[in-house]
Structure formats: structure tokens, C-alpha cells
N, C-alpha and C positions, 0 to 999 in steps of 0.2 A: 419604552424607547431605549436605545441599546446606542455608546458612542458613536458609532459611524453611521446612524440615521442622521442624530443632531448634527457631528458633521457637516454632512450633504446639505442639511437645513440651512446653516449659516451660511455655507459657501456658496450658496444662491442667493440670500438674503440676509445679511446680518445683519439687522434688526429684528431679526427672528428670534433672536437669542432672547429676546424680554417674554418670547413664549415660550420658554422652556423651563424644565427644571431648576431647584436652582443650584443641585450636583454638578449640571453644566457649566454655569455660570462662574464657579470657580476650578474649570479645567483649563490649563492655559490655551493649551490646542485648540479650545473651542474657543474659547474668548479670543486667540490669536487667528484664525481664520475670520469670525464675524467682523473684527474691525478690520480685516486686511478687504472683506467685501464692501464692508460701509461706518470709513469710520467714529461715524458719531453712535456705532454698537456698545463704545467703551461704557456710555450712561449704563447699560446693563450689567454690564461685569460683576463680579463680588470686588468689593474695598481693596480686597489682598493683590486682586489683580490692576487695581488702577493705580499702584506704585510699582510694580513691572516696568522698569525700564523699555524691555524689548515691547512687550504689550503696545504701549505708548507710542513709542517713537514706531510702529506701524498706524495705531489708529488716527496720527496727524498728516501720516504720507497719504493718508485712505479719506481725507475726510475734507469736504467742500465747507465744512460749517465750523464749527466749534468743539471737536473732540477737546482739545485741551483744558476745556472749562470743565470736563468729568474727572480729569487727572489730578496725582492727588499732589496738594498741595509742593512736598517736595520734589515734583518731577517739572515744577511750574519753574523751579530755578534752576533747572539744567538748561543749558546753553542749546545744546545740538538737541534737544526736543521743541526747543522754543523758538529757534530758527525756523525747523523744519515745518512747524505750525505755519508761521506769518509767509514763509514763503507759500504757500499753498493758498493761506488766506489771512492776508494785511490783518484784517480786524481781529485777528486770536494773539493779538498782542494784549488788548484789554484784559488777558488771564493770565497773562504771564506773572512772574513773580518783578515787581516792585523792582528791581536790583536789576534785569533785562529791559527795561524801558529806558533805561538810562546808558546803556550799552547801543551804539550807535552804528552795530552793524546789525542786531537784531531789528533796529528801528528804521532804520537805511529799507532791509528786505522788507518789512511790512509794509511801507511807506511805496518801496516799487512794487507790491504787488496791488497795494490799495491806497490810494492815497487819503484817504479817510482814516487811515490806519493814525497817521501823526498826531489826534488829536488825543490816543491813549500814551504817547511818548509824556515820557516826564520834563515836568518846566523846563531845564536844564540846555534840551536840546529841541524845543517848539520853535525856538529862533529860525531852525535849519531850514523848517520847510513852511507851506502855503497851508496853511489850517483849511480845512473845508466844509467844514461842521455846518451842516442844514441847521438855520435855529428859523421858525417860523413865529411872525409878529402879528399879532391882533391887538387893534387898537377900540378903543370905547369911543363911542360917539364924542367928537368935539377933543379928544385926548391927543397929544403931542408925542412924536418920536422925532429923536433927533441922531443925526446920523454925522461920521469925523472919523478921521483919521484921531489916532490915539496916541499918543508918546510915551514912551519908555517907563514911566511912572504907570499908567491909565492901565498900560498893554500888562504888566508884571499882577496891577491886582485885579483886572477880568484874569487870568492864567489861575493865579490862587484860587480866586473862588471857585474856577470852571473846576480845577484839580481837584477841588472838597466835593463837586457835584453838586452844590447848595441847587437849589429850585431856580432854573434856568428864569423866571421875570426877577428875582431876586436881583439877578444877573447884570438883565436889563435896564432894571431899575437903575443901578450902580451905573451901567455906559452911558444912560441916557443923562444923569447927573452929569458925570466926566465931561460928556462933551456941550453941557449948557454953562459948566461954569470952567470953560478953557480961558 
């Protein structure tokens, strides 16, 4: 198979690219067409190319899902890649770099394009918006949930822990305390 096969291959399909060589794989023209076809092709790329600026900031114009989570860690803290992610898709904030969650126009555009997006913003700026995070509750036969409004105190450490990711009943656990001994 000869460049301008694999070409034609990606620019019809680029996730074609994970069947190819992997010569291809580290040609930017091919790696730059397959994410410009479908950009979650970057998963395939060789490493060298998933710090390619130009690379990048095509694979998150190109891409419904999560390109950005293939990118390599330094392009997670450029601003205009990390824009261009969340505006396309709210939820590819969750890969951004740490330092953009906290920047509240990155978090502004995720938040308008998904508003599920807010719940990866960092503490700092969770006040702004209406959190929407599905948590789904099972209780044991005979077992109590308790449900309140939370205060400024309650609200800052569910935030903490939610931020750490601890085991969502964990979580639970903690609001259902809160709000029995208000």
C-alpha cells in the first residue's frame, strides 16, 4: 500500500487509520486527514503526533466525542484547543488540563454547549451554574434517605469530595448525615 491509497482510506473513514501501517500512522498528512474525517482517529496516531498542535486542534473541530482525551497532555493546556473541544462537546472539559476548568470562558462554553459539562469546572466556579449530575439512589429494605437543602458549609464539603471522585455512597453517606443532623 503506497501513500495516496492510505490517503483515500482515511479520507473516507478515519478510523481506518487503526488498520493501517504504522509508517502511516506517523505521517502527519495521514494522521491530518483521518482526524479531519472523524476526529476521535487521533486514539490512533503515533505519540509524536498527538503533540502536533495543528493535528489537534483539527481532531476536536472533527470530533462528536472525546479527541481531546487522546491528546497529549501539554496540548490539554492550551486555551484555543481546549475551547475548541468543549464548544463542540461540553463534556471534553473533563480532560482538559486542571488550570482551564478554572478559566470561566472555557467553562462558560462547555457549560453552553452541555450543561453537564459544570460538574468537571473546578470548585471555585460550581457556584455559577445549576449542577446536573444524575446520581441514582437504592435503598435497602427498611433503610432511610434523607433529602434538604444544604448550606454553605454541607454544599463546600459534598464539592470536596465529589472533586476527589471518592465512591459516590460514600458521598451519600456524608449528605444524608448533613441533613439529619441540621
Amino acid at each position: 500500500m503506497d501513500k495516496n491509497e492510505a490517503l483515500k482510506i482515511v479520507q473516507e473513514r478515519g478510523d481506518e487509520l487503526a488498520n493501517l501501517p504504522d509508517k502511516f500512522k506517523k505521517d502527519k498528512e495521514i494522521v491530518f486527514e483521518a482526524v479531519k474525517s472523524l476526529g476521535r482517529a487521533l486514539v490512533y496516531a503515533d505519540e509524536s503526533l498527538k503533540k502536533d498542535k495543528e493535528i489537534v486542534l483539527e481532531a476536536v473541530k472533527h470530533a462528536y466525542d472525546y479527541a481531546l482525551k487522546f491528546a497529549d497532555d501539554s496540548l490539554k493546556k492550551d486555551k484555543e484547543i481546549v475551547l475548541e473541544a468543549v464548544k463542540k462537546n461540553g463534556e471534553a472539559l473533563q480532560y482538559a488540563d486542571d488550570s482551564l476548568k478554572k478559566d470561566k470562558e472555557i467553562v462558560d462554553a462547555a457549560v453552553k454547549q452541555d450543561d453537564r459539562a459544570s460538574q468537571y469546572a473546578d470548585i471555585s466556579l460550581k457556584k455559577y451554574y445549576k449542577i446536573t449530575k444524575e446520581i441514582y439512589i437504592k435503598t435497602e429494605p427498611g433503610g432511610r434517605v434523607a433529602f434538604g437543602k444544604l448550606d454553605k458549609t454541607q454544599e463546600e464539603l459534598f464539592y470536596k469530595n465529589y472533586s476527589k471522585k471518592e465512591d459516590i455512597d460514600e458521598i451519600l453517606f456524608y449528605l444524608v448525615l448533613l441533613n439529619e443532623y441540621k
